[in-house]
C-alpha positions in Angstrom: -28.5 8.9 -15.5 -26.0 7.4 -13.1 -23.1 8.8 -12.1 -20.1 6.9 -12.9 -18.1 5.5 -10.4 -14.5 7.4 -9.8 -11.4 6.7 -12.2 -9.3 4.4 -9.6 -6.1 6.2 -7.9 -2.7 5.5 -9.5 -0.4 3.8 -7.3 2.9 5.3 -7.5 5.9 3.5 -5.6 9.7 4.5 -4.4 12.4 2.4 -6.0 13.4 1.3 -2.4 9.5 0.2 -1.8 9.6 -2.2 -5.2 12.9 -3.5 -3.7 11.0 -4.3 -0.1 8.6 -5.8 -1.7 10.4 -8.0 -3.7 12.5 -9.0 -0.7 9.5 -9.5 0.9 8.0 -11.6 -1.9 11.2 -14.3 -1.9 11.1 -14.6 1.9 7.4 -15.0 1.7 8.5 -18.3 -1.1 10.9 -19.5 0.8 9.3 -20.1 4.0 6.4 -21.6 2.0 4.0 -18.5 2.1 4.3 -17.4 -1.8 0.4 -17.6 -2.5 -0.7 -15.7 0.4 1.8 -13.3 0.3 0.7 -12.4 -3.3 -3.2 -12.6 -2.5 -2.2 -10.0 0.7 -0.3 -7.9 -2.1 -2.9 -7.7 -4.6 -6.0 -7.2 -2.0 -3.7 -3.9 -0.7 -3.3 -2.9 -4.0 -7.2 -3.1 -4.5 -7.6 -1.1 -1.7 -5.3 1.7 -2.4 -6.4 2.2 -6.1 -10.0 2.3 -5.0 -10.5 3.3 -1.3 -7.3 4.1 0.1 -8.6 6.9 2.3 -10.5 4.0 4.6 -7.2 2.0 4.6 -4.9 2.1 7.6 -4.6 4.7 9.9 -4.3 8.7 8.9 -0.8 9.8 10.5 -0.9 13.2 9.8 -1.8 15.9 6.6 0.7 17.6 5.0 -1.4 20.6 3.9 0.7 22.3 1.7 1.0 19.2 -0.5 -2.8 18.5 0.0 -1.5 14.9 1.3 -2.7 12.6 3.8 0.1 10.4 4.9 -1.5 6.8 6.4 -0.1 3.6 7.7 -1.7 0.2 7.3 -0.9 -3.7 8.3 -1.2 -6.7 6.8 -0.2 -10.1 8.2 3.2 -9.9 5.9 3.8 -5.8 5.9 3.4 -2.7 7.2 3.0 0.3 4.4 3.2 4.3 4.8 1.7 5.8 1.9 0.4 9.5 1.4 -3.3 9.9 -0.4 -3.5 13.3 -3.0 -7.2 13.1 -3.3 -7.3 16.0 -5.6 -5.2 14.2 -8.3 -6.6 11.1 -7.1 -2.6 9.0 -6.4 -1.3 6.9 -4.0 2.6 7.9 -2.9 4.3 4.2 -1.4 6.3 5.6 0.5 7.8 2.8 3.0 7.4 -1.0 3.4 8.5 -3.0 6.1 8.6 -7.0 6.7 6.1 -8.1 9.5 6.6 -10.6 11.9 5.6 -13.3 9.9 8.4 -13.0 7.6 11.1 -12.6 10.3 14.5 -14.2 10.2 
C-alpha cells in the first residue's frame, strides 16, 4: 500500500507581514499589476505549504528552535520565513516590496 503523501505545512504569518502584503496587494492594483501579483502570491503560498524547504535560500538554523530561517524572491517580494520541519509550519516572518512595486 502507498504511502500517503505528507499533511501540507501550516503557514503562520506576523500581523506586520499581513499588513505588507496588503500594502503590497493595492500598489500591485494600482499600477495595473493586481492579477499577477495575486497568481505570485498564491504560487508562494503553494510552495511553502508543500515544499518550503526547496524555496529560497537557507540563511541560517536556529538549532535550539529546530528552525531553518530562508529567504526567497519573487518578481513583487522578498520573504524571510523560518521552516519547523518537525511540526511541519511555516513562520512569515518579513515581507518586503520589490522593485517592481517601487514608488
Amino acid at each position: 500500500m502507498p504511502a500517503e503523501p505528507p499533511s501540507p505545512y501550516r503557514l503562520v504569518y506576523a500581523g506586520l507581514v499581513r499588513d505588507s502584503l496588503r500594502a503590497l496587494s493595492a500598489k500591485a492594483k494600482e499600477g495595473g499589476h493586481d492579477l499577477e501579483f495575486r497568481t505570485v502570491l498564491k504560487t508562494t503560498e503553494d510552495r511553502l505549504r508543500n515544499n518550503p524547504s526547496t524555496f529560497g535560500e537557507p540563511r541560517s538554523d536556529l538549532r535550539h528552535l529546530n528552525l531553518q530561517v530562508r529567504v526567497a524572491a519573487t518578481d513583487y517580494f522578498y520573504l524571510r520565513f523560518a521552516v519547523d520541519t518537525n511540526r511541519r509550519i511555516v513562520y512569515v516572518l518579513r515581507c518586503a516590496g520589490s522593485a517592481r512595486l517601487a514608488d
